[in-house]
C-alpha positions as CSV (number, residue, x, y, z in Angstrom):
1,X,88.2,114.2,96.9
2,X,88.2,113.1,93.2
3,X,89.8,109.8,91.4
4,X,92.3,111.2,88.7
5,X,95.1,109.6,86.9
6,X,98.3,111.9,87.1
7,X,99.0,114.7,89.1
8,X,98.5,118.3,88.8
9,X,101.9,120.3,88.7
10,X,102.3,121.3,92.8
11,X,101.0,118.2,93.7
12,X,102.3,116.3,96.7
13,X,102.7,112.2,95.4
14,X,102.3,110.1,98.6
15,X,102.7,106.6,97.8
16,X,102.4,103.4,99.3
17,X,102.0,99.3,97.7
18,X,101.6,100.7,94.4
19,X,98.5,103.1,95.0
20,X,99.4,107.0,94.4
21,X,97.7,109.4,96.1
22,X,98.0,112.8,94.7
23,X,97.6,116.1,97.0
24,X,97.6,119.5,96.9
25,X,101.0,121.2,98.2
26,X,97.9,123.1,101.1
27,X,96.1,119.8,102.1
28,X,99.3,118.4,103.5
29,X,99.2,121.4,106.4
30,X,95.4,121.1,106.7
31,X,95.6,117.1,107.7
32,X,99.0,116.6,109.1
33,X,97.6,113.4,110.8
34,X,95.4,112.0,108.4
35,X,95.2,108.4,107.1
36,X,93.2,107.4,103.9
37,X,91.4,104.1,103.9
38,X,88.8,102.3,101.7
39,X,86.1,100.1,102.9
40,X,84.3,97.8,100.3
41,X,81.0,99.1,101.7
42,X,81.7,102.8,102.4
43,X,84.9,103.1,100.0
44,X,87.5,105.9,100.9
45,X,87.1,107.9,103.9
46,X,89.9,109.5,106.0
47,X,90.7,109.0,109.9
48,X,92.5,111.1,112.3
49,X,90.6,114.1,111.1
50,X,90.3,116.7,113.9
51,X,86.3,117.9,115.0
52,X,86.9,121.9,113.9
53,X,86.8,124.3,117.0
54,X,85.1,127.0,115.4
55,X,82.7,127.9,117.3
């Protein structure tokens, strides 16, 4: 995860109360559920992630 300004061409745009969130077009089918919050003492961190059943 990185804090840019503008997308990158094939970038998804999800937007909500003014704060862009830029993906790429393959993130959206890796984290269908995902929600992105922020925390003043942990800052962003995502939610809803699925535990990986690779083993």
């Amino acid at each position: 995860m990185d804090i840019v300004k503008d997308a990158v061409e094939g970038d998804v745009t999800l937007e909500r109360d003014g704060l862009k969130v830029f993906l790429q077009n393959e993130a959206v089918l890796w984290f269908p559920n995902v929600t992105i919050d922020y925390s003043d003492e942990t800052g962003f961190f995502l939610s809803g992630v699925d535990a990986c059943s690779c083993s």
